[in-house]
Structures are given as C-alpha cells and as structure tokens.
C-alpha positions, 0 to 999 in steps of 0.5 A, a space after each residue: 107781236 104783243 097781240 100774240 102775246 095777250 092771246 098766249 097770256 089770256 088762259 092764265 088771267 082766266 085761271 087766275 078769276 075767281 069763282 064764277 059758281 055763285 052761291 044760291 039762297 037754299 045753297 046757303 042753308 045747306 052745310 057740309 057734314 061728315 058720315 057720323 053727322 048725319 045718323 037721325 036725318 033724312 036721305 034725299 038722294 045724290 047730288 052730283 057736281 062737275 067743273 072744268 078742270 082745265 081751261 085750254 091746256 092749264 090745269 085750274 087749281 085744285 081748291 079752287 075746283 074743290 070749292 066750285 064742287 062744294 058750292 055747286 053740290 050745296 045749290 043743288 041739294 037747297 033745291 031738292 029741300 035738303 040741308 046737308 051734304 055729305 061727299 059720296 067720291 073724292 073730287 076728281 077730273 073737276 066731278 064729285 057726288 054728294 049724299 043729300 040729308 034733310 036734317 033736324 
C-alpha cells in the first residue's frame, strides 16, 4: 500500500521542483522589453519557446511555465547575438514566440 501511495504522490513532488531551465551566460544579457522600447534597434528574428504544461495528468502552475518560457526565449535570443526580446503571442499550452532586438 505505501508503495502505491509514493508512486501516486510523485507528479505532485515533480510539479512542486523548481525551474529546471537554467539561465545561460548570453541568456543573461538579454532582457525583456516592450513593443515601444525597441523602436532604434535591430530585429534578429523570432525566438520560439515551449514547456511541458503538465506533468502526467496535472497541470504545472502558470508562473512557473511563463518564467521557463522567458528563461528559455532569452537563452535562445543570447545565441543568436541579441540583447532584447519582446513577446510576439501570449503563453499558452507551455509555447510562447519572442521578436529578438540587438539593441544599443
């Protein structure tokens, strides 16, 4: 009985862990910015990102996705010499697309 128990127990230890999206080095230059602050910089195209929503059959929390997304959009965007992102779509199902700006 108690091993039933710890494998029904173990999604919501999962869903409880942290982040497991690290923040990278050119991840850490880039930052978020807003359609209106982006006006004298470059575009370097589109950064698309996506999480897992659910782990089994519960859903994760919706910050917690959102700040993967982020996290994953900024790695990504560091990688391709930009340092700005700006969300192109809502987060939604664990996805989101992010413009990238090399900026002055």
């Amino acid at each position: 009985m108690s091993h039933l128990v710890k494998i029904l127990c173990l999604p919501l230890l999962l869903a409880s862990c942290g982040s497991w999206v690290q923040l990278t080095g050119p991840g850490q230059q880039v930052e978020l910015r807003s359609e209106g602050q982006i006006s004298a910089c470059q575009s370097l195209g589109r950064a698309s990102s996506s999480t897992l929503d659910r782990l089994l059959l519960i859903e994760r929390n919706t910050v917690r996705q959102e700040d993967e997304l982020l996290t994953l959009a900024r790695n990504e965007a560091g990688d391709m010499g930009g340092n700005a992102i700006v969300p192109m779509t809502a987060a939604s199902a664990g996805k989101q697309s992010f413009a990238v700006y090399r900026c002055p």
